[in-house]
Backbone as JSON, one array per atom type, in Angstrom:
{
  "sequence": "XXXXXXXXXXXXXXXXXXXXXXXXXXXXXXXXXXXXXXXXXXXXXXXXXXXXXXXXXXXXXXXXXXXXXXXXXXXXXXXXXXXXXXXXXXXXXXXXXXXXXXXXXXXXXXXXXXXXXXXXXXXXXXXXXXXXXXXX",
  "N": [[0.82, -1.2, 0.0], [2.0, 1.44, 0.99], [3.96, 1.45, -1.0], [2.31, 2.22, -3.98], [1.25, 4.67, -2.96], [3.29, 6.13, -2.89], [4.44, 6.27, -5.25], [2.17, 7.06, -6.71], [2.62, 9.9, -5.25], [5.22, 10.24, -6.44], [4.87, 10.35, -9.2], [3.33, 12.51, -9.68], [4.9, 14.44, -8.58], [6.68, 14.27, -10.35], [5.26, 14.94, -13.05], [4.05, 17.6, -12.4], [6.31, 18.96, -12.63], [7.25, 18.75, -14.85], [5.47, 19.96, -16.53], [5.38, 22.55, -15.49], [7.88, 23.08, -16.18], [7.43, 22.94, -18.64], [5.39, 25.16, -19.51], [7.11, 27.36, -18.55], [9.02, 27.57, -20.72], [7.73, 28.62, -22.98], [5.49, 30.66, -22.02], [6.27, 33.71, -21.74], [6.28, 35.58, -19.5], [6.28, 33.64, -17.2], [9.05, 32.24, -18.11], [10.56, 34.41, -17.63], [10.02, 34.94, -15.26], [10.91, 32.9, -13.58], [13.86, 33.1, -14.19], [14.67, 35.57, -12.63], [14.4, 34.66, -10.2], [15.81, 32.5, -10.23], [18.03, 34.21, -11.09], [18.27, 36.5, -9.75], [19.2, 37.23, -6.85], [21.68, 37.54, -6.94], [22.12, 39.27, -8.89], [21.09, 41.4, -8.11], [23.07, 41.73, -6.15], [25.22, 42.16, -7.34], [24.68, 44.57, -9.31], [24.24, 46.77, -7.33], [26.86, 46.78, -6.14], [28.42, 47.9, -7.71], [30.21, 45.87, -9.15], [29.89, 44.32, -11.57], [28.4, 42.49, -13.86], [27.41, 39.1, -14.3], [29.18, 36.83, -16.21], [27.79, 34.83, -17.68], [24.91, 33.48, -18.08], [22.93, 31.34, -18.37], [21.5, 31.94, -20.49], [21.62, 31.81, -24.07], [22.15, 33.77, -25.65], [21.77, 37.85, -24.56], [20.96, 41.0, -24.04], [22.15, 43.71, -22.21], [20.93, 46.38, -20.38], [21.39, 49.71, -18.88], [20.51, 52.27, -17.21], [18.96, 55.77, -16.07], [18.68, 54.9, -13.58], [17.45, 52.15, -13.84], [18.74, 48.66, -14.44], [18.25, 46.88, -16.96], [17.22, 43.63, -18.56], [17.39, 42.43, -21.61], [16.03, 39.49, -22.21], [15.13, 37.36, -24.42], [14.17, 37.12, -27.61], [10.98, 37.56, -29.46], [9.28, 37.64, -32.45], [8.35, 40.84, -33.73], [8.68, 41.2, -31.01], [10.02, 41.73, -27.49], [11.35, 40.31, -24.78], [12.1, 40.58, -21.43], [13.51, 41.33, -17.95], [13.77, 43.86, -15.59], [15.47, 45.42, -13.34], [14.97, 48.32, -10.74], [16.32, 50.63, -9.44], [14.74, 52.73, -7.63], [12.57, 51.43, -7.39], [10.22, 52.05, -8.24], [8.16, 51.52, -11.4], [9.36, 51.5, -15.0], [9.13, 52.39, -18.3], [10.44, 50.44, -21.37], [13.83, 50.72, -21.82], [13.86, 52.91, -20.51], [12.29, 54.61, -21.3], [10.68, 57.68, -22.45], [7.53, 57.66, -21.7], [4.17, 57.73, -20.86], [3.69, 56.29, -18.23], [0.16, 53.65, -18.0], [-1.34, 52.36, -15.27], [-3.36, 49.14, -15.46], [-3.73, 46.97, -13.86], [-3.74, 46.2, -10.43], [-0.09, 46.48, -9.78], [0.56, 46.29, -12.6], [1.53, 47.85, -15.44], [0.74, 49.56, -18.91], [2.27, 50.91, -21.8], [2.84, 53.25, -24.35], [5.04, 55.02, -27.18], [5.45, 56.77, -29.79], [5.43, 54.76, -32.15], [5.52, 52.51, -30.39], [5.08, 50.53, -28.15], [4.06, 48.71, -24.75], [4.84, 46.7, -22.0], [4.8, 46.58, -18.39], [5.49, 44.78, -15.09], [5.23, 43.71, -11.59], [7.94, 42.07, -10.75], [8.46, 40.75, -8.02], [9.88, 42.77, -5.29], [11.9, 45.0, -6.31], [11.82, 44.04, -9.22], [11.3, 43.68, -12.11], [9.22, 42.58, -14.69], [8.96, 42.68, -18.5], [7.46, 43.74, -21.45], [8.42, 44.43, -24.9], [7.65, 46.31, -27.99], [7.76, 46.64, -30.92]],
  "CA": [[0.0, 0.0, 0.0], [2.65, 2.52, 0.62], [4.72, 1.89, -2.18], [1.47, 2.86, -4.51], [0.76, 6.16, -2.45], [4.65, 6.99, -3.01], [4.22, 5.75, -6.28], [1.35, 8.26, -7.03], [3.15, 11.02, -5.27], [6.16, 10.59, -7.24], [4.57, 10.27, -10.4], [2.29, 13.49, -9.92], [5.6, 15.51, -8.84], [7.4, 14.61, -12.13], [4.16, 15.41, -14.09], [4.23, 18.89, -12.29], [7.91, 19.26, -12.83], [7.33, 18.63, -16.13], [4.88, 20.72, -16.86], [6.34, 23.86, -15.0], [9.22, 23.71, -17.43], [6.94, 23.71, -20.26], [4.93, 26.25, -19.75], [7.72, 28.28, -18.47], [10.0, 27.4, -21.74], [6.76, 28.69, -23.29], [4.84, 31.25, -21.36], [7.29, 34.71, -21.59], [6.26, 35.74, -18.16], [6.84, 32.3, -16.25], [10.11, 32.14, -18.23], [11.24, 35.8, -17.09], [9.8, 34.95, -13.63], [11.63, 32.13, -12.9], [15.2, 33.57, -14.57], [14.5, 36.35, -11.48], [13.73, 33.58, -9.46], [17.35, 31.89, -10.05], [19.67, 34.75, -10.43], [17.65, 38.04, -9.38], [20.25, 37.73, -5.77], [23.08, 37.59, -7.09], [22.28, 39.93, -10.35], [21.09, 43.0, -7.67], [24.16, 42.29, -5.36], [26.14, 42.7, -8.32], [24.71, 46.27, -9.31], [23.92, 47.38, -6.1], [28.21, 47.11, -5.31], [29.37, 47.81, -8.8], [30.87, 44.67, -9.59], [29.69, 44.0, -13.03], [27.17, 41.35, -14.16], [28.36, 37.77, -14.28], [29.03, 36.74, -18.02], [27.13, 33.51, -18.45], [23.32, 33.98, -16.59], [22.31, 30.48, -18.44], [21.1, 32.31, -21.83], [22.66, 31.91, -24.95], [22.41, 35.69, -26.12], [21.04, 38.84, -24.29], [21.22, 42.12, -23.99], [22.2, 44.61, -20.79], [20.97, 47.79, -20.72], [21.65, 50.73, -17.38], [20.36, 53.89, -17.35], [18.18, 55.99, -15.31], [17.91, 53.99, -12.35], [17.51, 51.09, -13.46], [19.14, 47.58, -14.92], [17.58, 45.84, -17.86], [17.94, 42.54, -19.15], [16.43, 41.56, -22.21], [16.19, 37.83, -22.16], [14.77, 36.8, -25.52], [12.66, 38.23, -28.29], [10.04, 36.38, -31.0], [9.09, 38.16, -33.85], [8.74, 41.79, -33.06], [8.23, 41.35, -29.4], [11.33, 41.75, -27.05], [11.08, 40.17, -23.14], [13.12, 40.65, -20.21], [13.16, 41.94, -16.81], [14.98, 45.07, -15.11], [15.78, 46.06, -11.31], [14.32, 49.59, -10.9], [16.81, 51.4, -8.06], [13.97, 53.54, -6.45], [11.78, 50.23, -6.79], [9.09, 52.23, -9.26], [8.22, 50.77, -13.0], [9.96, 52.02, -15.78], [9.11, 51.74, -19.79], [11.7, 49.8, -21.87], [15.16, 51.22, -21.84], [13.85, 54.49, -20.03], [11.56, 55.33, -22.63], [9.99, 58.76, -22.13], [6.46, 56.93, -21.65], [3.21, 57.36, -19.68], [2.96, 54.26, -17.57], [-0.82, 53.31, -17.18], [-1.7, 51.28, -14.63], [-3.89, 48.76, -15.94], [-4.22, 46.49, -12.41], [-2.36, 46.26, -9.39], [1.16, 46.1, -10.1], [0.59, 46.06, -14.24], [1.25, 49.16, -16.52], [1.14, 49.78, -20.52], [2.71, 52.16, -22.34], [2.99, 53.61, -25.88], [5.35, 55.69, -27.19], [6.16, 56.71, -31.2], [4.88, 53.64, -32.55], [6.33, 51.3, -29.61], [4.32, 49.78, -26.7], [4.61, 47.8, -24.07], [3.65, 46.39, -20.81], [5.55, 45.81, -17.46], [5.04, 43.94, -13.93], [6.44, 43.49, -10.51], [7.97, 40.14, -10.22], [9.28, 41.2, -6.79], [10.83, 43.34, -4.56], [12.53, 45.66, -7.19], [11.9, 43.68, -10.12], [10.11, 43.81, -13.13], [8.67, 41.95, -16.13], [9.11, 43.82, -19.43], [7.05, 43.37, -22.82], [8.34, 45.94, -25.63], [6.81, 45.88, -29.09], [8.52, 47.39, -32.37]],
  "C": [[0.87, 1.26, 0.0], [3.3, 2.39, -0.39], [3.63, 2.39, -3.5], [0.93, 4.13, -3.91], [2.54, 7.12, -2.82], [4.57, 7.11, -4.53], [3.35, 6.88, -6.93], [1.96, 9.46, -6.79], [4.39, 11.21, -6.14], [5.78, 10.85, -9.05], [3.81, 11.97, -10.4], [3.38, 14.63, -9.92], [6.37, 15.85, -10.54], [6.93, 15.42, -12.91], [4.18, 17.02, -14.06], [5.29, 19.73, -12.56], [7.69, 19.9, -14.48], [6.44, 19.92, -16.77], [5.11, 22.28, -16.48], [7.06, 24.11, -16.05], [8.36, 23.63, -18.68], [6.71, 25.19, -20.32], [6.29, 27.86, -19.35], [8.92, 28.58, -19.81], [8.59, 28.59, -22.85], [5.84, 30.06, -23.27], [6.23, 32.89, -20.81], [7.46, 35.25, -20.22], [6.77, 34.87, -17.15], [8.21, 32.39, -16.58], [11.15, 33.57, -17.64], [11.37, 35.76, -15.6], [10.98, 34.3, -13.27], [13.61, 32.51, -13.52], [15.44, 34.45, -13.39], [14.79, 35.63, -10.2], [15.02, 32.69, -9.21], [18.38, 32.93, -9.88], [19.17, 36.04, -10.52], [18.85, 38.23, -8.08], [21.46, 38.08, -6.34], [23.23, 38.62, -8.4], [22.6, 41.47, -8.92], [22.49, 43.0, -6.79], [24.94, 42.78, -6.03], [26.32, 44.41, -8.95], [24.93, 46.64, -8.46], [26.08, 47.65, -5.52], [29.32, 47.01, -6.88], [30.17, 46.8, -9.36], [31.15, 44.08, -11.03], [28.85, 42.84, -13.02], [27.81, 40.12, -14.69], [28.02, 37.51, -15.96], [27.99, 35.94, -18.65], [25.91, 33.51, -16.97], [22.53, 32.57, -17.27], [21.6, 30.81, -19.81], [21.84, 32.1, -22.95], [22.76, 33.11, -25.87], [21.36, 36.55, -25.29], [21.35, 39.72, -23.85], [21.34, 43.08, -22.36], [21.99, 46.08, -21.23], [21.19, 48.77, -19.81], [21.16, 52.1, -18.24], [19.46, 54.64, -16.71], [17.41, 55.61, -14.3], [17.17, 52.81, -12.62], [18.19, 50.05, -14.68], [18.38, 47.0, -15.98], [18.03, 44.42, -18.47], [16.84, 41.82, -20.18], [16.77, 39.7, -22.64], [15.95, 37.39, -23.8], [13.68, 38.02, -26.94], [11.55, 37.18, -29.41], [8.95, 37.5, -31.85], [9.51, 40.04, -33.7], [9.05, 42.38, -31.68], [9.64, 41.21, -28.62], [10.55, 41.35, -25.38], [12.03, 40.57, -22.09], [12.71, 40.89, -18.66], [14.13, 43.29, -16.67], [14.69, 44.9, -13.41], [15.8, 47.27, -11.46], [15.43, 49.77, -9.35], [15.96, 51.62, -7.2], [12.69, 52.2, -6.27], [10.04, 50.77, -7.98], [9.49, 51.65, -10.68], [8.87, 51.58, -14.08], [9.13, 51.13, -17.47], [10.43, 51.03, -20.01], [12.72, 50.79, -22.06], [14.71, 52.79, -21.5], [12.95, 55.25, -20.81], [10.51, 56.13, -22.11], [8.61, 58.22, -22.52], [5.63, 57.4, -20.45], [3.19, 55.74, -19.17], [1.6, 53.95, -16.98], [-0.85, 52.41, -16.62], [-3.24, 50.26, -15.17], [-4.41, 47.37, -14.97], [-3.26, 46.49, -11.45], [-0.77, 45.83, -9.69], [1.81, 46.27, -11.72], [0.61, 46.98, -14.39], [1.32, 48.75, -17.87], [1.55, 51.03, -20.57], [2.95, 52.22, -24.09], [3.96, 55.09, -26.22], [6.22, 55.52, -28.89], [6.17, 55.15, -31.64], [5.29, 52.39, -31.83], [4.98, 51.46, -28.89], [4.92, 48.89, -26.18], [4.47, 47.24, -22.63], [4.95, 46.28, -19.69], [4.51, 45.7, -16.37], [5.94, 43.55, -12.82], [6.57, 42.16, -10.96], [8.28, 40.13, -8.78], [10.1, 42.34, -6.49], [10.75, 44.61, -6.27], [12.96, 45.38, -8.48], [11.05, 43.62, -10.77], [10.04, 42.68, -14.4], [8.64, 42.85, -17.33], [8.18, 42.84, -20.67], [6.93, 44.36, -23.81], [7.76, 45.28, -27.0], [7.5, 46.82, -29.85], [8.15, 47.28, -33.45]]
}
């Protein structure tokens, strides 16, 4: 009897395992989250004491951007769409790369923005981190 109740639980974690990494391979937000989620400590200790940003973050190309208070990191892009996150200094949202933008709020935590034929959306993920979605 217990080895079929372990049996079930092990089988259901895999399944969930499994499925996590899809949707996060998948799902631009999950995949941004959880990149935060692995090396968000060790990215802000790195700004936060000038150090420089470690070379290899597990991506195989992406972009760094600094400027006006805060860090960007675009992770990936698919077609016109560009993802990433940033670390905001003062801890407020920012458009993509500083971009002179209204930020509406659009629900707790969510803004859009448009600016000269761009848009784009961000989101806390935590603390002093954000979710980015620019459009070109």
């Amino acid at each position: 009897m217990k080895r079929s109740v372990l049996y079930i639980v092990a089988v259901f974690l895999a399944a969930a395992l499994f499925i996590g990494a899809l949707t996060a391979s998948f799902v631009p937000r999950a995949r941004v989250s959880l990149f935060v989620m692995l090396n968000g400590d060790t990215l802000e200790q790195a700004i936060k004491s000038d150090e420089g940003i470690p070379v290899r973050l597990g991506f195989t190309t992406y972009n760094i951007w600094a400027g006006g208070g805060m860090t960007e990191f675009m992770l990936f892009t698919r077609g016109s769409s560009r993802y990433g996150c940033y670390y905001s200094e003062s801890g407020e949202p920012f458009a993509f790369q500083d971009e002179d933008a209204e930020l509406v709020e659009t629900s707790e935590n969510n803004w859009e923005w448009q600016s000269g034929g761009r848009s784009g959306e961000t989101s806390r993920i935590r603390g002093n981190w954000y979710y980015f979605r620019a459009e070109f």
